[in-house]
DOVO-993169 format. One record per residue (C-alpha): residue in three letters; residue number from 1; x, y, z. Coordinates in steps of 0.2 Angstrom, whole numbers. Example, Ala and Ser with C-alpha at 12.3 -4.5 7.8 and 13.67 -1.06 7.14 Angstrom:
(r ALA, 1, (62, -22, 39)),
(r SER, 2, (68, -5, 36)),
REM end
This chain:
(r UNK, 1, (-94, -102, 96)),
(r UNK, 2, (-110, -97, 88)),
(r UNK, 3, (-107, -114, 75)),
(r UNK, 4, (-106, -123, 90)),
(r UNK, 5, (-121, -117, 98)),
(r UNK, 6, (-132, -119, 82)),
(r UNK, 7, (-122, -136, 81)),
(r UNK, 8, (-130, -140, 97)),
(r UNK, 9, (-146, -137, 95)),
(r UNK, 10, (-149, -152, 81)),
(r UNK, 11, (-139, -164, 90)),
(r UNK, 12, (-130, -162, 109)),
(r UNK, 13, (-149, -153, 113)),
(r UNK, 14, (-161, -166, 105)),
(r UNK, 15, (-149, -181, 113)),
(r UNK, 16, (-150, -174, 132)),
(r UNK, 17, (-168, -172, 129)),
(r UNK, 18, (-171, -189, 123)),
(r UNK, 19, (-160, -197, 140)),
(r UNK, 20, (-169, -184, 149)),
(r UNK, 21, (-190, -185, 147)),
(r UNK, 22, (-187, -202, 136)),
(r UNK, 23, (-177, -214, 147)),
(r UNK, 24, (-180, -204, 162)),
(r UNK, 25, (-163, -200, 167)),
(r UNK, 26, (-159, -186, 177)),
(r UNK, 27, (-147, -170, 180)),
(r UNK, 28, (-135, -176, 195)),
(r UNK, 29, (-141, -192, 198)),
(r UNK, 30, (-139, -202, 183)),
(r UNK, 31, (-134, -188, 172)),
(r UNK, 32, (-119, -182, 182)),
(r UNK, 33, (-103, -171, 178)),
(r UNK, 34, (-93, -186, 176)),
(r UNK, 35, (-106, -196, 166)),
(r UNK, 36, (-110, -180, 152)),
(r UNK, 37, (-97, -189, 139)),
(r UNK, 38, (-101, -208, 140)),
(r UNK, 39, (-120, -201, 143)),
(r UNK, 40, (-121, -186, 127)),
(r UNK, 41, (-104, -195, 118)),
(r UNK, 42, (-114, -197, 101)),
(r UNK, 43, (-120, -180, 101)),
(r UNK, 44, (-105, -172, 105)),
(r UNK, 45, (-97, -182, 91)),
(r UNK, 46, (-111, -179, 79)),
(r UNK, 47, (-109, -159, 86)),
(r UNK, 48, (-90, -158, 84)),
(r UNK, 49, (-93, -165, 67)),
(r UNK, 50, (-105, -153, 62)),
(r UNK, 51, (-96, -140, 67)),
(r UNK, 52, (-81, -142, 60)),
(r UNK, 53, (-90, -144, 42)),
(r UNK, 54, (-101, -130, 46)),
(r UNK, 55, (-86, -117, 51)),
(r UNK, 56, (-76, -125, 34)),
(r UNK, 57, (-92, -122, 24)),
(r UNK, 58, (-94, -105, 27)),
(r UNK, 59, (-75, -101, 27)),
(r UNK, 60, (-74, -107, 9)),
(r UNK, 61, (-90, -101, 3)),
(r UNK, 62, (-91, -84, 10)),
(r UNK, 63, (-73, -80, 14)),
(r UNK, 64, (-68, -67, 26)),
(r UNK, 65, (-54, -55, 27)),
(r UNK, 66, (-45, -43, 40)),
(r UNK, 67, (-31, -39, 28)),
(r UNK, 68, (-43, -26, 19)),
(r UNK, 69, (-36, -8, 16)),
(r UNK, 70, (-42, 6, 7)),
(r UNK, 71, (-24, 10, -2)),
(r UNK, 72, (-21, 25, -10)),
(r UNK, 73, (-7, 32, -24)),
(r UNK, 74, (6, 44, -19)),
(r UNK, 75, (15, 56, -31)),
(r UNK, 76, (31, 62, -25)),
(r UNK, 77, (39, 79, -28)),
(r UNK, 78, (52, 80, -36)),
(r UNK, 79, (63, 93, -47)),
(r UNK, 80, (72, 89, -63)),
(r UNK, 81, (86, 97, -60)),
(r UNK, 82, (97, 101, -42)),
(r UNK, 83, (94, 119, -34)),
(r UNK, 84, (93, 130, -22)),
(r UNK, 85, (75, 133, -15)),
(r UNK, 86, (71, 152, -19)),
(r UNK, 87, (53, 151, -12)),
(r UNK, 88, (42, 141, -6)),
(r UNK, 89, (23, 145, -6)),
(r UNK, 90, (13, 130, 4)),
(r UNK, 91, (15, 123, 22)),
(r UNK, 92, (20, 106, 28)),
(r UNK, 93, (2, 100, 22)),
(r UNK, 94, (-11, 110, 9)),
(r UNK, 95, (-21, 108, -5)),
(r UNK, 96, (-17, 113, -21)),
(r UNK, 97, (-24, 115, -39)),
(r UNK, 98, (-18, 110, -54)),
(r UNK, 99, (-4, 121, -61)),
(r UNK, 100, (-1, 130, -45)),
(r UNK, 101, (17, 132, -39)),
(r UNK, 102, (22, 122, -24)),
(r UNK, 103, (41, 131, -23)),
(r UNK, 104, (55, 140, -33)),
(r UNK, 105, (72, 135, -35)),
(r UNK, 106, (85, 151, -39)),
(r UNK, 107, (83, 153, -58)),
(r UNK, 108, (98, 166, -59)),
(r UNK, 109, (107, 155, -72)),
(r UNK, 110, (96, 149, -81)),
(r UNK, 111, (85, 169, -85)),
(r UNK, 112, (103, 171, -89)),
(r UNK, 113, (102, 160, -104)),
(r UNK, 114, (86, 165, -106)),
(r UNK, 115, (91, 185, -109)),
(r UNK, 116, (108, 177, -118)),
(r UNK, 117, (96, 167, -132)),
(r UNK, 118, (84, 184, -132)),
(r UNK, 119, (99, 195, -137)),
(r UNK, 120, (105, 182, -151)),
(r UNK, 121, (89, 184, -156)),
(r UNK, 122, (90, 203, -159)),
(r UNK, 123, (106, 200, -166)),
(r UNK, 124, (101, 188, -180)),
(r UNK, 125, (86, 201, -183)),
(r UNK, 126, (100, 215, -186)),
(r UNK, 127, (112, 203, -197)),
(r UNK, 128, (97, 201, -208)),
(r UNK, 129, (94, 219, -209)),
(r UNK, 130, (112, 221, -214)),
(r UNK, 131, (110, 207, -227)),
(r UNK, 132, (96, 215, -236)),
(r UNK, 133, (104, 231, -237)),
(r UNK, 134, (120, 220, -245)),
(r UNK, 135, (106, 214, -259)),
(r UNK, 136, (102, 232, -262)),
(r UNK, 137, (118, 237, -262)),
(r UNK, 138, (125, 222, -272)),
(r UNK, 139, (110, 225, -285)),
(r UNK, 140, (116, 243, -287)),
(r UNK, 141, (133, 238, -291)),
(r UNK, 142, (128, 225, -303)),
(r UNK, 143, (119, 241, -313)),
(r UNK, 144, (134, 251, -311)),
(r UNK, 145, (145, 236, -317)),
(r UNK, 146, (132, 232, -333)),
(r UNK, 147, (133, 250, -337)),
(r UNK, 148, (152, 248, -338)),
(r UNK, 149, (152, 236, -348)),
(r UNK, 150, (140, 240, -361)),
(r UNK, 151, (149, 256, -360)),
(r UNK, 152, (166, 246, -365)),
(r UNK, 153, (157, 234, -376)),
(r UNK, 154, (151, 248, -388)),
(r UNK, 155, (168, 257, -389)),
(r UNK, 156, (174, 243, -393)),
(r UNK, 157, (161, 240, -407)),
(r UNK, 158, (164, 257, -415)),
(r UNK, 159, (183, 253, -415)),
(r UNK, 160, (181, 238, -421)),
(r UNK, 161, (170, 245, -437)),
(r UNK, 162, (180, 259, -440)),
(r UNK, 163, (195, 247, -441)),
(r UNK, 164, (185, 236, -456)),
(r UNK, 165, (179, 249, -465)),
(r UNK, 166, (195, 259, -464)),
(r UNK, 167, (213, 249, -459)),
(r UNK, 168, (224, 260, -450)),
(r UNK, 169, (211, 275, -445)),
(r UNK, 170, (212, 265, -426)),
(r UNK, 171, (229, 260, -419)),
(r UNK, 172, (228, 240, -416)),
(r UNK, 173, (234, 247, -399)),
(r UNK, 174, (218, 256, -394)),
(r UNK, 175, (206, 240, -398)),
(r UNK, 176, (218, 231, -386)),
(r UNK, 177, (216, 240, -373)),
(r UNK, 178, (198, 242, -373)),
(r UNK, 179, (196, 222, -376)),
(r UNK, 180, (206, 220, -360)),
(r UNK, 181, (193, 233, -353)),
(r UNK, 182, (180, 225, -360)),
(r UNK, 183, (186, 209, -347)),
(r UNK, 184, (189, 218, -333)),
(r UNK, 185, (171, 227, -335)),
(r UNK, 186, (164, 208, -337)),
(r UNK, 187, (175, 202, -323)),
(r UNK, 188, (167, 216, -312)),
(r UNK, 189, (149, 212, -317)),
(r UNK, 190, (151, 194, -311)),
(r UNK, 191, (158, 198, -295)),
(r UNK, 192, (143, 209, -293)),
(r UNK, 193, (132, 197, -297)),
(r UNK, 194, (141, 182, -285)),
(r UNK, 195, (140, 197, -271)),
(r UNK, 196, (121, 200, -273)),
(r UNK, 197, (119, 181, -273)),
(r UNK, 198, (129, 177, -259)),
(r UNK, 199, (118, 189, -249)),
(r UNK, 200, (105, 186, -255)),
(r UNK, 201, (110, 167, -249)),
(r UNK, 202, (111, 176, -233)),
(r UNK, 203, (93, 184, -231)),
(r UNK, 204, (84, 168, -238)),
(r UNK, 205, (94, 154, -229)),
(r UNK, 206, (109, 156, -219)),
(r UNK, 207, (99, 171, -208)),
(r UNK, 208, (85, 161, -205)),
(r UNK, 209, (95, 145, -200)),
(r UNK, 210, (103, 152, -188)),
(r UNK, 211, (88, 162, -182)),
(r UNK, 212, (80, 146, -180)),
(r UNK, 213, (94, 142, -171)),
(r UNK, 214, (92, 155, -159)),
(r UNK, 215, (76, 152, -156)),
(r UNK, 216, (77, 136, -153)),
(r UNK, 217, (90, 140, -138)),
(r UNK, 218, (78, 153, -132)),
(r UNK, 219, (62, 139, -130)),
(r UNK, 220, (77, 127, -122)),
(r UNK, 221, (82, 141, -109)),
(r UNK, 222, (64, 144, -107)),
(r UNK, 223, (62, 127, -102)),
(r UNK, 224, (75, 126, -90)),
(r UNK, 225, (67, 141, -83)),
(r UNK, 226, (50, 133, -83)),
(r UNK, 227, (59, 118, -73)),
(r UNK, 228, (62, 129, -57)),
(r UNK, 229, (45, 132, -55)),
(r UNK, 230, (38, 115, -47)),
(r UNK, 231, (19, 114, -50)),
(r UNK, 232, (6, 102, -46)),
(r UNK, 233, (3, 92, -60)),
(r UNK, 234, (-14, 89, -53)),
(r UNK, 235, (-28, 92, -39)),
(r UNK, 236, (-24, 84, -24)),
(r UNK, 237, (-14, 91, -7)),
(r UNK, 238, (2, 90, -3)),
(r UNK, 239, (11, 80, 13)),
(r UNK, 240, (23, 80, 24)),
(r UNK, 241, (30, 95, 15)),
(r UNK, 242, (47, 103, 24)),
(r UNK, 243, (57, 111, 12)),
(r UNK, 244, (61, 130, 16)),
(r UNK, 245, (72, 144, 7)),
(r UNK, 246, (88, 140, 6)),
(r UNK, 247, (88, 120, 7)),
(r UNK, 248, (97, 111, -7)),
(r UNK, 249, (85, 101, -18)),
(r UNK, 250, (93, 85, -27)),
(r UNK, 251, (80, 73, -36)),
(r UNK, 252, (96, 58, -36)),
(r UNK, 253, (95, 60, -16)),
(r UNK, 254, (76, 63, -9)),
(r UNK, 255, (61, 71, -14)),
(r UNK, 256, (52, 86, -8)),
(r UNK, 257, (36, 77, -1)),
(r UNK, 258, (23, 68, -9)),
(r UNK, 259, (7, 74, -20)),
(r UNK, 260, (-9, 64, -16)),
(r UNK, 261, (-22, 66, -29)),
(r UNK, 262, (-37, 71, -25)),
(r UNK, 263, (-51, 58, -20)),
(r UNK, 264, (-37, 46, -20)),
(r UNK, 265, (-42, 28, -11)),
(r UNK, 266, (-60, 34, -10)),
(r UNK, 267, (-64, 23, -23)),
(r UNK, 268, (-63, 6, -21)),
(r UNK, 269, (-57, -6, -6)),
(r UNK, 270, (-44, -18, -10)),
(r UNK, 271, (-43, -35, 2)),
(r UNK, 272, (-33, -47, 1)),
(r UNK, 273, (-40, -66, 2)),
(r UNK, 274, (-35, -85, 5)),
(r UNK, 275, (-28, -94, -8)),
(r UNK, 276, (-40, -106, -4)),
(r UNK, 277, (-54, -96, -8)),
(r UNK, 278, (-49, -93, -26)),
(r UNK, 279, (-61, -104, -37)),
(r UNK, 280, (-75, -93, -26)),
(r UNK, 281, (-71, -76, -27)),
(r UNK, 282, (-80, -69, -43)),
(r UNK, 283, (-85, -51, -51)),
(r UNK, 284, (-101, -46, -46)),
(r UNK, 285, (-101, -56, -29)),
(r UNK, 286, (-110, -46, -14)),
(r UNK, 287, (-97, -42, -1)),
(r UNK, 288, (-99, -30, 14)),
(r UNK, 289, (-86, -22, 26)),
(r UNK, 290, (-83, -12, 42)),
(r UNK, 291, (-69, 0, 45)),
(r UNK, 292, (-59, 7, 62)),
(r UNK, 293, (-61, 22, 55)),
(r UNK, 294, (-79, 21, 54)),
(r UNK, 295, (-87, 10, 69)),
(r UNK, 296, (-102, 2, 69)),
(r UNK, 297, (-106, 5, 50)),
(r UNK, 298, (-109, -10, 38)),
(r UNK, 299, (-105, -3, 19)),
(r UNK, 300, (-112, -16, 6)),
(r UNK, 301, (-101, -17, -8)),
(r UNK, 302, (-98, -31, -22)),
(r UNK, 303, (-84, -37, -31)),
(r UNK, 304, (-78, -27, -47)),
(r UNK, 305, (-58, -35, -48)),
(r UNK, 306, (-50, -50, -44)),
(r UNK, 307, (-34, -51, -49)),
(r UNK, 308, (-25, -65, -57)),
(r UNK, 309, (-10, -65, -50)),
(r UNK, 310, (-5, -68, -33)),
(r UNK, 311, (10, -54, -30)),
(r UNK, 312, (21, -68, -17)),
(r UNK, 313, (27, -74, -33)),
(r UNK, 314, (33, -61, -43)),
(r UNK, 315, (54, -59, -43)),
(r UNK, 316, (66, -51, -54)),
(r UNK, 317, (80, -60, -65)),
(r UNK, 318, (96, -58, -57)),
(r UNK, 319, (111, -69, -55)),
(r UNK, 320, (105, -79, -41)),
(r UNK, 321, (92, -93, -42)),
(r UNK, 322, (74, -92, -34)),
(r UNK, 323, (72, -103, -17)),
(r UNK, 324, (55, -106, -15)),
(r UNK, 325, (58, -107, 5)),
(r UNK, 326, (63, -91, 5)),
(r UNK, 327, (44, -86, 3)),
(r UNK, 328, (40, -83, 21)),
(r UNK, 329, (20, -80, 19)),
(r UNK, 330, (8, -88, 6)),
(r UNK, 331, (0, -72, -3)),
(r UNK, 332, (-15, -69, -5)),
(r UNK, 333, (-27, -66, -20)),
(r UNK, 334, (-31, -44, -22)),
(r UNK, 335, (-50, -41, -25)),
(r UNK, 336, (-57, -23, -29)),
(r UNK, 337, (-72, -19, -21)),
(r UNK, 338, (-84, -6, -23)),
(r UNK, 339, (-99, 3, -13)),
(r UNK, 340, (-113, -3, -20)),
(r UNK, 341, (-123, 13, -17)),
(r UNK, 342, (-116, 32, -20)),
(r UNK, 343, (-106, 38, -8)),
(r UNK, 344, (-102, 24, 4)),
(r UNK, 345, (-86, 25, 7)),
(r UNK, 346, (-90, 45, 14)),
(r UNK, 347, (-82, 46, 31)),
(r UNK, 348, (-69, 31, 29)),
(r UNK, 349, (-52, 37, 29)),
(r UNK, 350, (-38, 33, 15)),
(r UNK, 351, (-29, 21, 21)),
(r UNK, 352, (-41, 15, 34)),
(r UNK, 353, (-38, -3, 39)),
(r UNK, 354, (-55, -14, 37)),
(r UNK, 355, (-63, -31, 39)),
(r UNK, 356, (-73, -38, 24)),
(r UNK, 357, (-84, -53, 20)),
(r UNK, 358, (-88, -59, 4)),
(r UNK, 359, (-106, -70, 1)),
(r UNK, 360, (-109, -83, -14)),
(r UNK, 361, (-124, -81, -21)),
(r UNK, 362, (-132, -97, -32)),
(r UNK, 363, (-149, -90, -34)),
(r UNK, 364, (-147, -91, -52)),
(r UNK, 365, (-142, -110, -53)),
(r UNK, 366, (-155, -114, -41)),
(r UNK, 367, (-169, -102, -51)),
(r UNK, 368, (-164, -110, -69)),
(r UNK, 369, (-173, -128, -63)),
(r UNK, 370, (-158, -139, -72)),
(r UNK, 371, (-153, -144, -55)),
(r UNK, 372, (-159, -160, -47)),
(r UNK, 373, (-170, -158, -29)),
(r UNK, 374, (-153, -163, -18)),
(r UNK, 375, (-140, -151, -25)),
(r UNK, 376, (-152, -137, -27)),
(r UNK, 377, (-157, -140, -7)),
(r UNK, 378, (-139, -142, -3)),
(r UNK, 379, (-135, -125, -14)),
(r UNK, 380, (-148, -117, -3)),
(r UNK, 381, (-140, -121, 12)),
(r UNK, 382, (-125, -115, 6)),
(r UNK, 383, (-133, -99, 3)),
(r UNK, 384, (-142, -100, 21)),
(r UNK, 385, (-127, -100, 30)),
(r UNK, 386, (-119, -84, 23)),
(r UNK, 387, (-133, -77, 38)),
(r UNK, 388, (-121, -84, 52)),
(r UNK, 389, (-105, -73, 45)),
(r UNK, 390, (-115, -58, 41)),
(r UNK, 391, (-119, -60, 60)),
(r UNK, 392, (-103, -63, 64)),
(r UNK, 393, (-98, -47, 54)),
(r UNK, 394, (-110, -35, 64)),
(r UNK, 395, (-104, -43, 80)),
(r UNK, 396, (-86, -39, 76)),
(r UNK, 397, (-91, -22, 71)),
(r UNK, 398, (-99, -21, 87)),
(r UNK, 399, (-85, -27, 95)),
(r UNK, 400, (-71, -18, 83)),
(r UNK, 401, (-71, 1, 95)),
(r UNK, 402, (-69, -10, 113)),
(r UNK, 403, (-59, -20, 106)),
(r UNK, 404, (-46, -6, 98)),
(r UNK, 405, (-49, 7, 113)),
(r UNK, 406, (-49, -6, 128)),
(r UNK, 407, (-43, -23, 124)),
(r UNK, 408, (-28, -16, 115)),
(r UNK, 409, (-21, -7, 131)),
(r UNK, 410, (-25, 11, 124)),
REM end
């Protein structure tokens, strides 16, 4: 309507004039209700005309959106493993902080393992006692066994002389037996040598491998106790939280409730335009928007993001081939768009459905003096007419509570 009214003031307005005070017609005579066609029919052409290039110049070159939303990322909770709720220390909706404990599942089994892995522990720690005192032990028996045998060795040796120096004083029976004794002393020092080194093999390896062991399985059943303690892995509050004591908890079925981080969708507005409109939309363009859930406010923002994909055309490989008519709505190309100044966003709620417009500027082509006098004048009334939807915007806003409170049928 207001394209058609400035529309009319360049040509349905100049032409009734001109019939009016030029050619002397007049209003219900010869310019009658019937007559207004054949009478005004060139400006009402030339208005139409201008109209619809007008509307289809503004629509490209400062697009508009109602399919803008200020989404936010939820965080479900879940557990890692299926329990039994134990405790539960939030209501359906709070805030939480980092680290802190949103519920308990029973941990009975699991601070069993936990003690289980502590007491293996301790009795590693007691085997290596005992293996040390095998060392000691095992070293005093090789001392006992060396003693032996030097003590068999020299007998031996004596015999031995006494036989060269004078044959017969020494039955060959004697020497015999102490040769043999001789072995068996030498048999006994290397079994005490193979006992100290088997325990010592026990003090400086085997003990500790499997006290590694054991501590190994006392961090594992540490963690599976950690695990029943769900925590916030983050600032933020928690909704839509119903669990209570007792309820069975099973991260394959449903979750627990969701986690929303903490200033979550108050930074940027993401609105989704035309396909038409995508050889416009730029980073750095000036766009502004006004929200249901905060009326008659006009936040000027600009473009930081436009993505390159448009999400109607994703799919994932299967066994069945893509049918493009199975694409029900054209998509539409995601822009990110942020307040310009601090804060303004404050007092628009996440998730808050809002109406954007987006304005081309070509100051800088016009400024750098490389254009010729006609683009530069036709770039300026590009420019102009991002005045009319700015208007339109604020009339909208305007318009946006009446229309949600009283047109909708609240």
């Amino acid at each position: 309507m207001l394209e058609i009214i400035l529309c009319s003031l360049v040509t349905i307005l100049p032409d009734y004039l001109y019939r009016r005070y030029r050619q002397g017609k007049r209003i219900g005579h010869e310019i009658t209700l019937y007559s207004v066609w054949f009478e005004l029919r060139y400006g009402i052409i030339t208005c139409l005309m201008l109209t619809v290039a007008l509307i289809t110049m503004i629509f490209y070159y400062h697009p508009s959106t109602t399919s803008a939303t200020m989404y936010f990322r939820t965080v479900p909770i879940m557990t890692e493993v299926a329990g039994r709720v134990a405790e539960v220390n939030i209501d359906v909706s709070a805030n939480v902080k980092q680290g802190e404990v949103i519920f308990r599942l029973d941990s009975a089994k699991q601070e069993a393992a936990l003690l289980t892995a502590k007491r293996k522990i301790a009795e590693v720690d007691a085997a290596m006692l005992s293996a040390q005192a095998d060392v000691l032990k095992a070293e005093g028996q090789i001392l006992q066994a060396q003693g032996d045998y030097q003590q068999a060795t020299d007998e031996l040796n004596t015999k031995r002389d006494l036989q060269q120096r004078n044959p017969g004083i020494v039955p060959q029976r004697d020497i015999e037996k102490l040769t043999v004794l001789q072995a068996g002393r030498q048999g006994s020092l290397d079994a005490a040598n193979a006992a100290k080194q088997s325990a010592a093999v026990r003090v400086t390896a085997l003990l500790p491998a499997e006290k590694a062991s054991a501590e190994a399985a006392l961090a594992e059943a540490q963690v599976d106790l950690d695990k029943t303690f769900i925590r916030a892995g983050f600032d933020g509050r928690v909704e839509q939280f119903g669990l209570r004591p007792g309820d069975i908890v099973n991260p394959m079925i449903r979750t627990a409730g969701v986690l929303i981080p903490e200033g979550a969708g108050r930074r940027a507005l993401m609105a989704g335009f035309g396909q038409i409109e995508g050889q416009v939309m730029k980073v750095g363009m000036v766009a502004e928007a006004t929200c249901i859930s905060k009326p008659w406010v006009i936040i000027p923002m600009v473009v930081t993001v436009v993505q390159d994909y448009i999400a109607a055309g994703q799919f994932r490989g299967g066994e069945q081939l893509i049918e493009a008519q199975s694409t029900a709505r054209p998509g539409t190309i995601l822009v990110f768009m942020e307040p310009i100044y601090q804060g303004g966003l404050e007092g628009v709620t996440p998730g808050s459905s809002c109406i954007a417009n987006a304005y081309t500027s070509n100051h800088e082509r016009i400024a750098s003096g490389k254009l010729s006098a006609f683009k530069s004048f036709a770039l300026h009334v590009v420019d102009a007419t991002g005045l009319v939807h700015a208007l339109l915007l604020r009339i909208q806003a305007l318009l946006l509570p009446v229309k949600t409170l009283v047109l909708s049928g609240h």
